[in-house]
C-alpha positions, 0 to 999 in steps of 0.5 A: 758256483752259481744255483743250478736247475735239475729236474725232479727225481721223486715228483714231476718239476724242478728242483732248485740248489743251491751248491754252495749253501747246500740248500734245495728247493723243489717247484712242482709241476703237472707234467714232465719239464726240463729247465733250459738256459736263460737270460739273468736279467729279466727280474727287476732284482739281481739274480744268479742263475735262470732257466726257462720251463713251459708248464700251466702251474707251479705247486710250492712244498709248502707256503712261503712269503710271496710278492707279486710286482709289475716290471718295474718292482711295485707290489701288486699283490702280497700272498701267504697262507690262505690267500686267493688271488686273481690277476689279469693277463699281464706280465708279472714277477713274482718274487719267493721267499723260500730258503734260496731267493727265486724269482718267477717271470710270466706274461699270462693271467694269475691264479695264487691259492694257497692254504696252511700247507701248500700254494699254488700258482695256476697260469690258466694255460701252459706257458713259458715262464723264466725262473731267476735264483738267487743265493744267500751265500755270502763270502769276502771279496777280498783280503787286506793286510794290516800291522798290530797298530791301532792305526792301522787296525782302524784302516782296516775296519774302515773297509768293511763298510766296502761289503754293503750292496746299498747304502739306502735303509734296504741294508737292513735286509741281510741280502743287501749286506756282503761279507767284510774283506778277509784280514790278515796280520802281515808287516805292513797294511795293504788294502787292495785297489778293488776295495772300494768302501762307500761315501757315506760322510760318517765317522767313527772317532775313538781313541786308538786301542783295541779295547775301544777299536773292536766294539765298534766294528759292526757298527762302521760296517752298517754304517759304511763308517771310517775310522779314525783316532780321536780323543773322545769316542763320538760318531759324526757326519761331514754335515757337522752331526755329532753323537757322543758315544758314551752314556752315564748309565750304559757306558761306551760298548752300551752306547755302541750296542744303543746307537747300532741298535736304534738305527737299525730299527728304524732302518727296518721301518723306514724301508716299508717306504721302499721295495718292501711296501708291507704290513710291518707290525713294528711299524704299527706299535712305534708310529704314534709313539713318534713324530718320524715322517717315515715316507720322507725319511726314505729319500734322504741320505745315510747322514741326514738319517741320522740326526733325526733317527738318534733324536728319539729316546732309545726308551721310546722303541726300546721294548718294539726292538727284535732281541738281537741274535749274537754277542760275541766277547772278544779278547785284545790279542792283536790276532783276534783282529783276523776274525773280526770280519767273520764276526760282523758277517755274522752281524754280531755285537761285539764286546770287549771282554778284558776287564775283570767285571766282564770276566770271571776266570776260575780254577775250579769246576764251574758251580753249573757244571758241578751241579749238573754232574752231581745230578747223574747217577747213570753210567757215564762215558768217561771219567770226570775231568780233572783240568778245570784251569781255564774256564771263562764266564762271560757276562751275560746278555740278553742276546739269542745266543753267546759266542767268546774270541779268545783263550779259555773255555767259555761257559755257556757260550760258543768258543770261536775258532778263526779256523772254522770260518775259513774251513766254511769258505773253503769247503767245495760246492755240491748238489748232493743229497744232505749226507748224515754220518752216525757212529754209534761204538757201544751197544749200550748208547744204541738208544740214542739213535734206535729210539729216535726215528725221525731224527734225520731226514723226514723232511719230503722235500729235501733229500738225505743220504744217511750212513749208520756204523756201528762199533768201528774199528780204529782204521774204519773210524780213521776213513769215516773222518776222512771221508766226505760227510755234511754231519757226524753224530759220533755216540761213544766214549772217549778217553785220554783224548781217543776215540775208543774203537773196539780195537783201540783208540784213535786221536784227531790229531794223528790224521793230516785232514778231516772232511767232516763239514759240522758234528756232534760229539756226544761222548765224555770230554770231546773238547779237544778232539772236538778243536782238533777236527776244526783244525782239521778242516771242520767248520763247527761242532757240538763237544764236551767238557766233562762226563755225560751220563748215558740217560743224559746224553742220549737224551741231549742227542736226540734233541739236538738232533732234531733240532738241527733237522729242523733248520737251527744252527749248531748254535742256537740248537744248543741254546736252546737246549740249554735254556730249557734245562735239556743240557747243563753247561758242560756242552759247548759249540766250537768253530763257526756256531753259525753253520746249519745242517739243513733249512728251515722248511719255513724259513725262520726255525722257532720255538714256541711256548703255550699256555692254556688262557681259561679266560678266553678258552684258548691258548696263549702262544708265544713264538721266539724266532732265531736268525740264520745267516740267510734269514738273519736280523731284519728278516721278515717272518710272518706265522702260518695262523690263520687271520694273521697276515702282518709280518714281523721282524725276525728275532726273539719273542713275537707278541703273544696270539690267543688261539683257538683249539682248532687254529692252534690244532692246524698251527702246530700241525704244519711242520714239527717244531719244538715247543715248551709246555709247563718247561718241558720240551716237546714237539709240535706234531706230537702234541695233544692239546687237550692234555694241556 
């Protein structure tokens, strides 16, 4: 379904949705307009809707990235916070970065002003401008069939490369990357005649098992590789290049995870030659520490890349890399290949995770989550739970966030279920307000919600639909699950695999369906309701593994809460809530960890951490950016600080900026973001400096 345009309910303008990502975003207006049918081809850049409205000037709700280029794409003018620009009558397109792609055609003079917290475009008189929008959605083309055989697999993971909208560096940008072809285990392998992967002359060479195959999936499909058996692991050309895929120290998945890495970087910087002519920070840092001649690199092909963008010592630009957001570790049953595409959409780093240094399995309470009890003293929602049989520890990474393909009950990580992925997919458009669910069935955890205001829906430019219930009976719980939410906060106990009602329990498994798309289950051992609901037809959730206390779980719920309101998604809100000691490791995702309640309202969610700098009488502020599928690895993001116009690439700590009082002040003061002070979790709006 493609983006829709409808007049603005509250505020004069239109507002822009997008059904299938669910997402919105208003253009404001000086008088009354309605949005007519227009032509799709008018911007330079695909799009997939457009509409047509006569109006002098258009009001952002807050300031995104913006580009203003000539009818033949070339930068004329880029424009952020506190930006004044002046431009003849010509005729322009103007391309936003906001949370749904939109592009803007005009043929009048242009005025861009914009300060930290709202941007305005004046045309000098009304005119008729075209509105193109273009969703970042992205779901598989297509559906191949394959065997257990290695041979085969490989076939399969050959495809994916079929996904890339270009084979040229712009791939980098996850809006030129598409979603890998569905797979599905049959008798015998299938590839459909549309799938069509590119003529990159790259070839991934391993031996054929799955431990050694599925590693290397992400990187076949960046590089639109094929894959085929060989008896050394190597990555070579049709030219005669080869890259031995193996490493003394890093081994072959950190050769892999190198290799993926290095050229992607440098992917991200070649482009600035291209489309995105801008001020890249990582450009700046890597440019004297090399001999790359960027602007002719930009014109060569894919294979001829290569040579010359593996030549450099990863140590050389190793430190100016983005953290990468995802490892995921996945098992080699032969059904894990079904989720593989999910994975690399994801643009995750695979690891194979069946040799016993990769792998810790116990039979007793996990250390952490034994610590993490001892410290309640509080009431708690249930019992202690006495099955601890197959709890998995993965290896730790330096990745945002974890995610475990496989059987068991990951520790710290976020348990894939295939299910979840497909329940996304499945699930039905909609231009409907974003509806929150809260179920809250005992008095005494009221405080969970009741202190937490704001939890859902302060965000002016989104609309909400919030639906509280309180101490439900089994059939009204039973019709709450069955009934059309985007998230449920279910505050309560639950024991012996039941929800408890006030008239009884209720087990996920007695209902045929669930349309509750993401929730958070916050009571005592919510595992496997939790895994059920994904069966059902959720997409992704927040459960448990054991007891909660109730001071401790109302306050993970309010900050997960908030956190989700914010734009994170269930996955990197539970890291973050993890890393700083906000939830012990008895919390875990389950499904597709991936999925978002909201947008973020800058695009990018964040959390920073300060420090007073009494050197400089000001502040040391470091910002940690996290992915989204939309905005993911190789994104830019540019902070909202005054005097700071270069842009960065999206993904873990940016470099560290001394700030004023008075900057920092106006920084912190533009949208509520979560920042950490001494440890401690706060929130941006909430903060007075002069207490630090």
């Amino acid at each position: 379904m493609k983006p829709v345009f409808r007049p603005s309910e509250d505020e004069l303008g239109v507002t822009i949705i997008d059904p299938i990502q669910r997402r919105q975003y208003p253009l404001r207006t000086s008088t009354n307009v309605r949005p007519d049918p227009s032509g799709d081809d008018r911007f330079y850049f695909p799009v997939d809707n457009a509409a047509e409205i006569v109006t002098d000037r258009l009001n952002l709700p807050f300031v995104v990235i913006s580009y203003v280029r000539d009818l033949n794409g070339e930068i004329l003018v880029e424009a952020e916070d506190y930006a004044y620009e002046q431009l003849p009558k010509c005729e322009y397109i103007i391309e936003l970065c906001a949370p749904i792609k939109i592009y803007i055609r005009v043929n009048s003079e242009l005025v861009i002003a914009s300060s930290a917290e709202r941007m305005e475009f004046d045309f000098g008189s009304e005119t008729r401008i075209q509105i193109g929008a273009r969703s970042y959605h992205r779901r598989p083309g297509a559906t191949i069939t394959t065997t257990a055989s290695p041979r085969d697999i490989m076939a399969a993971i050959s495809t994916f490369g079929s996904a890339l909208k270009t084979t040229s560096c712009e791939r980098s940008l996850p809006s030129f990357r598409g979603h890998p072809p569905r797979i599905q285990l049959d008798e015998e392998l299938h590839i459909p005649d549309e799938i069509s992967p590119p003529e990159t002359g790259v070839r991934i060479e391993v031996p054929p098992i799955t431990e050694k195959i599925y590693p290397v999936s992400t990187l076949a499909y960046y590089l639109g590789a094929t894959v085929v058996p060989g008896n050394e692991s190597r990555l070579a050309t049709d030219d005669g290049f080869t890259h031995i895929l193996d490493h003394p120290s890093r081994g072959f998945e950190g050769e892999v995870e190198r290799v993926l890495k290095q050229l992607f970087f440098l992917d991200c910087i070649t482009r600035t030659e291209g489309y995105y002519q801008v001020e890249l920070h990582e450009r700046n840092t890597i440019e004297d520490k090399t001999d790359l001649r960027f602007e002719k690199l930009y014109h060569k092909s894919l294979s001829e890349q290569l040579p010359t963008y593996l030549n450099i010592p990863f140590n050389v630009i190793q430190k100016q890399m983005p953290t990468w957001s995802l490892v995921t570790h996945v098992t080699d049953k032969e059904e894990n290949i079904e989720s593989l595409p999910y994975l690399v959409n994801n643009f995750s780093i695979i690891q194979s995770s069946d040799k016993k240094s990769d792998l810790q399995k116990t039979s007793t309470t996990p250390q952490s989550i034994e610590r993490f009890l001892r410290g309640v003293k509080t009431k708690q929602r249930g019992t202690v739970n006495s099955d601890y049989r197959s709890y998995v520890a993965p290896s730790q990474t330096e990745a945002l966030e974890q995610a475990w393909l496989g059987s068991g009950k990951p520790i710290g990580a976020n348990k894939v279920l295939k299910s979840g992925f497909e329940n996304r997919f499945n699930r039905p458009s909609s231009t409907d307000a974003i509806n929150i669910t809260v179920v809250c069935n005992d008095d005494e955890m009221s405080s969970e919600y009741d202190d937490g205001d704001d939890l859902y829906g302060e965000r002016d430019e989104l609309e909400f639909d919030i639906d509280v219930h309180r101490n439900t009976s089994v059939e009204e719980l039973k019709t709450i699950l069955t009934s059309k939410t985007d998230f449920l906060h279910y505050i309560g106990h639950i024991k012996d695999n039941e929800f408890i009602c006030r008239d009884g329990g209720l087990d996920a498994r007695t209902l045929n369906n669930t349309a509750v798309d993401t929730f958070l289950l916050n009571g005592c051992r919510s595992y496997k309701q939790g895994k059920q609901l994904i069966e059902l037809g959720s997409i992704g959730g927040i459960v448990t593994y054991n007891a909660v206390g109730n001071v401790s779980a109302t306050s993970v719920g309010q900050v997960v809460a908030r956190l989700l309101n914010r734009g994170f998604s269930l996955r990197s809100a539970l890291t973050i809530a993890r890393n700083y000691r906000i939830v012990g490791n008895d919390y875990l995702t389950v499904g597709d960890g991936s999925i978002e309640i909201t947008q973020s309202e800058s695009g990018t969610p964040m959390i920073c951490e300060i420090n007073r700098d009494d050197s400089k009488d000001g502040f040391r502020v470091n910002c940690i950016t996290y992915p989204t599928l939309a905005l993911g690895m190789g994104a830019f993001y540019t902070p909202y600080i005054e005097h700071i116009d270069t842009n960065y690439l999206i993904g873990g700590n940016l470099p560290t900026f001394t700030l004023s009082s008075e900057v920092l002040t106006r920084f912190l003061r533009l949208e509520p973001f979560p920042v950490i002070i001494n440890g401690d979790l706060f929130w941006s709006t909430e903060i007075d400096l002069s207490e630090i």
